[in-house]
C-alpha positions in Angstrom: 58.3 1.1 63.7 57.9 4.9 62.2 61.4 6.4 61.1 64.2 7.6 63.8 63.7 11.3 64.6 66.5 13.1 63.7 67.7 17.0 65.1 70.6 18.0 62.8 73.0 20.1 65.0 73.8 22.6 62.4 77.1 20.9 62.2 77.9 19.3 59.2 81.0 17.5 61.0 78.9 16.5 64.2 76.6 15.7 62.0 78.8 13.3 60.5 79.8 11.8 63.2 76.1 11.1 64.7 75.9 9.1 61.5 78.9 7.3 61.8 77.9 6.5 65.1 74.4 5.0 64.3 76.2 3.0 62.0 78.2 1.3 64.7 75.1 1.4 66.9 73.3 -0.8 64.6 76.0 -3.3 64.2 76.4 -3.8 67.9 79.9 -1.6 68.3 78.1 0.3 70.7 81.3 1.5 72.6 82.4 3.1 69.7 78.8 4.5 68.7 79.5 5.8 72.2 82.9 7.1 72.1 82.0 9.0 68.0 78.6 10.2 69.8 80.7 12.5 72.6 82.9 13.6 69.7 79.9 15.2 68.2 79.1 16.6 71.4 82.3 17.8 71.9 81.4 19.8 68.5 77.8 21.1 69.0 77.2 20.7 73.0 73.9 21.3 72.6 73.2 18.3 70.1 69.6 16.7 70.9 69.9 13.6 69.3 73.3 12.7 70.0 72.6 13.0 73.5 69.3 11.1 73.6 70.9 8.4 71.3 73.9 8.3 73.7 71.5 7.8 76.3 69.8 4.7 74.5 73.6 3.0 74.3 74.6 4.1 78.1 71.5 2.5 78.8 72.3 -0.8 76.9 75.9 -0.7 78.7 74.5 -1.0 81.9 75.8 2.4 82.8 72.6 3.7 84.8 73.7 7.2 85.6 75.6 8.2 82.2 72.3 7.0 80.6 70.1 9.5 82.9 72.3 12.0 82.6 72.9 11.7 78.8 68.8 11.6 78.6 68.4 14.5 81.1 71.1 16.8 78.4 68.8 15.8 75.2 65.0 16.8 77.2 67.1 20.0 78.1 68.3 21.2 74.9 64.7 20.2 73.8 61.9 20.9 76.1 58.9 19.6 74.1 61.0 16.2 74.4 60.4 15.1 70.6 62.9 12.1 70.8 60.7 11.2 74.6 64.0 11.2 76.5 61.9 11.9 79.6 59.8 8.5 79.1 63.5 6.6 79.6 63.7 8.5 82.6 60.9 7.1 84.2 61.5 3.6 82.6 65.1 4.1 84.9 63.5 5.1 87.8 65.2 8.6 87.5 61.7 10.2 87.7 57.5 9.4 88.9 55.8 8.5 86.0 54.3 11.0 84.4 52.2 12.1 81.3 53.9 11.4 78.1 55.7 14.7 75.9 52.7 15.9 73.6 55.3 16.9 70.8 57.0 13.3 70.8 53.5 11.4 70.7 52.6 13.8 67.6 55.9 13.3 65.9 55.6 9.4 66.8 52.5 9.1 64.8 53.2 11.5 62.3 56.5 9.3 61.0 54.8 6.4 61.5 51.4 6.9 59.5 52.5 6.0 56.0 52.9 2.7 57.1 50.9 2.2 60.4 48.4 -0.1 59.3 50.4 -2.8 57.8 52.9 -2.2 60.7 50.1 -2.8 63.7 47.8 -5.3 61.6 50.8 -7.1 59.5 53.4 -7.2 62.1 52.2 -6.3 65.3 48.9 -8.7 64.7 46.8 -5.9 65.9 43.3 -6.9 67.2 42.3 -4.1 69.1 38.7 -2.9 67.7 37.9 -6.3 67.1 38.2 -7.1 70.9 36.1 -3.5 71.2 33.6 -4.8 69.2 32.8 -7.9 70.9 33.1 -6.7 74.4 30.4 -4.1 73.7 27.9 -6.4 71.4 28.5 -8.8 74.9 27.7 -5.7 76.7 24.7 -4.5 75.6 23.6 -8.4 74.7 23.3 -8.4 78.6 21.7 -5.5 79.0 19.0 -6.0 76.6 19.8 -3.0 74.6 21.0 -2.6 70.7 24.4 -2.0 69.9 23.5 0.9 67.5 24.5 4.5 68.5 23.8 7.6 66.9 27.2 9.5 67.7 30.8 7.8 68.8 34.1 9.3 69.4 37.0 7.4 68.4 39.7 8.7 70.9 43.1 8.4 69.6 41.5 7.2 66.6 44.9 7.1 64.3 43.6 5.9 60.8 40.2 4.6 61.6 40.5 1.0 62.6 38.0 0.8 65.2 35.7 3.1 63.2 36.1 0.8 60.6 35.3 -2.0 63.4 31.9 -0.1 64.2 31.0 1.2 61.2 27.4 -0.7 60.7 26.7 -0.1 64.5 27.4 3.7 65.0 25.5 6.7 62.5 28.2 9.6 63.1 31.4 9.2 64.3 33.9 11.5 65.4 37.7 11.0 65.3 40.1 12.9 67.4 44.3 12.4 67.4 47.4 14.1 68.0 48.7 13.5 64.7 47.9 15.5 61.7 49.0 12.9 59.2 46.9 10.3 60.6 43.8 12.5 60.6 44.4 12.8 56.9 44.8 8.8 56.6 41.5 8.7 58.8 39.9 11.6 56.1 40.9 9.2 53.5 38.6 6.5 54.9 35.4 8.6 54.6 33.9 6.8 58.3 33.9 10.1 60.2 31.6 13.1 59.8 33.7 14.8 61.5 37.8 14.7 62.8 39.8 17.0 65.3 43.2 17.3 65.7 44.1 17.2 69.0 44.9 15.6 72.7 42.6 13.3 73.7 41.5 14.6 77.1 41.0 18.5 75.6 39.3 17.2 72.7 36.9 16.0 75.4 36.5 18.9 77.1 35.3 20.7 73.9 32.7 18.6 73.8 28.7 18.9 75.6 27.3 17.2 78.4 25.5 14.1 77.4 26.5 14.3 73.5 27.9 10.4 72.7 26.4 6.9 73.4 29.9 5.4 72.7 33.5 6.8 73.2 36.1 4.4 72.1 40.1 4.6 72.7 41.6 1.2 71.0 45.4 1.2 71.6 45.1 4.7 72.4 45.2 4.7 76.7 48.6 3.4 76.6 49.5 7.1 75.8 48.3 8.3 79.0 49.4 7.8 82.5 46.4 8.5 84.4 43.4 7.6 83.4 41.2 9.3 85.4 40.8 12.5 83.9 39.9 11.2 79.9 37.6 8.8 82.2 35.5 11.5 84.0 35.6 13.9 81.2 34.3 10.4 79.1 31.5 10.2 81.7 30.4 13.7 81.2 30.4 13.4 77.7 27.9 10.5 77.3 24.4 10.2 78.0 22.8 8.4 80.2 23.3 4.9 79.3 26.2 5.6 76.9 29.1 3.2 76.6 32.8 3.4 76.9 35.1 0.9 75.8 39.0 0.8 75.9 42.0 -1.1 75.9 44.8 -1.0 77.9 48.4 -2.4 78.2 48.6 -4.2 81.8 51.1 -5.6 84.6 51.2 -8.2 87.5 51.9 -5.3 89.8 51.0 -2.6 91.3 49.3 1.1 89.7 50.6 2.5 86.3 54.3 1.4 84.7 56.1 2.3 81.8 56.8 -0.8 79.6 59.8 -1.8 77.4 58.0 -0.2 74.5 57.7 3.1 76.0 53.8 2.9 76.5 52.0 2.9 80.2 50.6 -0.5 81.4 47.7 -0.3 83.9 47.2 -2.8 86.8 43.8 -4.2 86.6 43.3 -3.1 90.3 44.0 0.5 88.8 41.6 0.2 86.3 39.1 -0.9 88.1 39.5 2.0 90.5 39.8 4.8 88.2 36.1 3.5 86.6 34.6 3.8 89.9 36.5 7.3 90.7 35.2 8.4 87.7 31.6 7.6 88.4 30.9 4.7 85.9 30.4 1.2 86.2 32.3 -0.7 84.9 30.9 -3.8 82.8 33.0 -6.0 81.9 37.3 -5.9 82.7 39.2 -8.9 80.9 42.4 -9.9 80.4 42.5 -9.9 76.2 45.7 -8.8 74.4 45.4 -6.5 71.7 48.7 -6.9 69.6 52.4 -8.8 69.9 55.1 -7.8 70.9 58.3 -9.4 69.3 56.0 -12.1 68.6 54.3 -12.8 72.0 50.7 -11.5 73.2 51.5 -8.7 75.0 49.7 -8.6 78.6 46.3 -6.3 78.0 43.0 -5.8 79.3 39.9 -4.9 77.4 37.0 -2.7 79.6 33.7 -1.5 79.0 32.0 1.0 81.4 28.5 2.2 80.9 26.8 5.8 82.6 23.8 5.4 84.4 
């Protein structure tokens, strides 16, 4: 995982103290953490991280309401939510789910791309584009057609792994993410003619009618709680006949949840549904995982919807 975010209080003695704290978090003291977390509070009320962090050990107590309210006090004190206290929120129930904090997605990916690759594909087992790949060869196998585009966008493309997947069957790709440092890992790779900075869904909009034959979004809709929008934006995006292909985290139950790892799982039922709200038709839905998690598949699906 990417470094801990930290939001110095200006208070070299609270400061201190958050440290010492962490310290004691990470050997399991937690009610001491705890106890050297409110002293830093006590110090600079309006410390960001201390609160969210006092959050994560309330939480870990089993102390439901001192966690929500410790998480509420850090998205307050920062209201573009870099540390994502308002994704625990909705993991506790405390609020709907919701679209994820733009500024903690960006700083997410920006601490973690110096080592994201070795992280997803080492550790994680990553398999993502590979599953992409497949699905659409299977896809367009069926259809009778090639699986050769001219001009792909790699949603959420982070340093080009599924570019890197497609690279003999697409001519131009462009990338698109939140995080400046892993556009310049995605640079780096030479695959795209062209890379954007930016949130998925407006990088869409930017974008003409009837300009891709392939989108792709590998480990990238698990950032975003309703799917609808990037999917109908998507649809207006490609011509007739274009592809899109994604994977997604998924559940036994019902609609969209926010998993232990802080990333939305869809129900296949909602996926389904969103395709066919969006206007496309959807090709091929299977259960495939695309990484681990703590060494165990973790429950995914792999879709492919085509435009007519």
């Amino acid at each position: 995982m990417p470094p801990r975010l930290f939001l110095s209080s200006g208070d070299l003695v609270a400061d201190r103290r958050f440290e010492f704290a962490r310290d004691l978090q990470l050997k399991g003291d937690l009610a001491a953490a705890a106890e050297l977390l409110e002293q830093a509070i006590e110090l600079a009320p309006n410390f960001v991280s201390a609160w969210f962090t006092l959050g994560e050990i309330r939480e870990k107590l089993g102390q439901r309401e001192a966690a929500i309210a410790a998480f509420r006090s850090a998205r307050a004190d920062d209201p573009e939510d870099r540390h994502g206290a308002s994704l625990h929120l909705m993991r506790l129930g405390a609020e709907q789910v919701s679209a994820m904090p733009e500024a903690y997605v960006q700083v997410l990916f920006d601490q973690y791309a110096p080592r994201f690759e070795s992280a997803l594909v080492g550790d994680l087992g990553y398999r993502g584009p590979a599953l992409l790949l497949k699905a659409v060869l299977w896809v367009r196998a069926v259809a009778r057609k090639p699986a050769l585009f001219k001009r792909a966008i790699d949603l959420g493309c982070g340093t080009g792994l599924a570019a890197a997947a497609f690279a003999r069957n697409v001519d131009r790709f462009l990338g698109i993410d939140l995080s400046p440092r892993m556009i310049e890992k995605a640079r780096s790779t030479g695959l795209y003619a062209e890379l954007e900075v930016g949130d998925m869904l407006k990088g869409l909009r930017s974008k003409p009618d009837a300009s891709a034959e392939l989108i792709l979004a590998a480990d990238a809709m698990v950032y975003v709680a309703d799917l609808m929008p990037v999917l109908a934006e998507a649809k207006r995006v490609l011509v007739s006949g274009g592809v899109l292909a994604f994977t997604t985290e998924t559940h036994d139950g019902e609609g969209v949840i926010i998993g232990e790892g802080l990333r939305y799982a869809h129900s296949a039922d909602y996926v389904r549904a969103s395709v066919e709200a969006a206007g496309l038709n959807l090709s091929q839905l299977e259960d495939r995982s695309a990484r681990n998690e703590e060494n165990v598949p973790a429950p995914g699906l792999v879709a492919v919807a085509t435009k007519t």
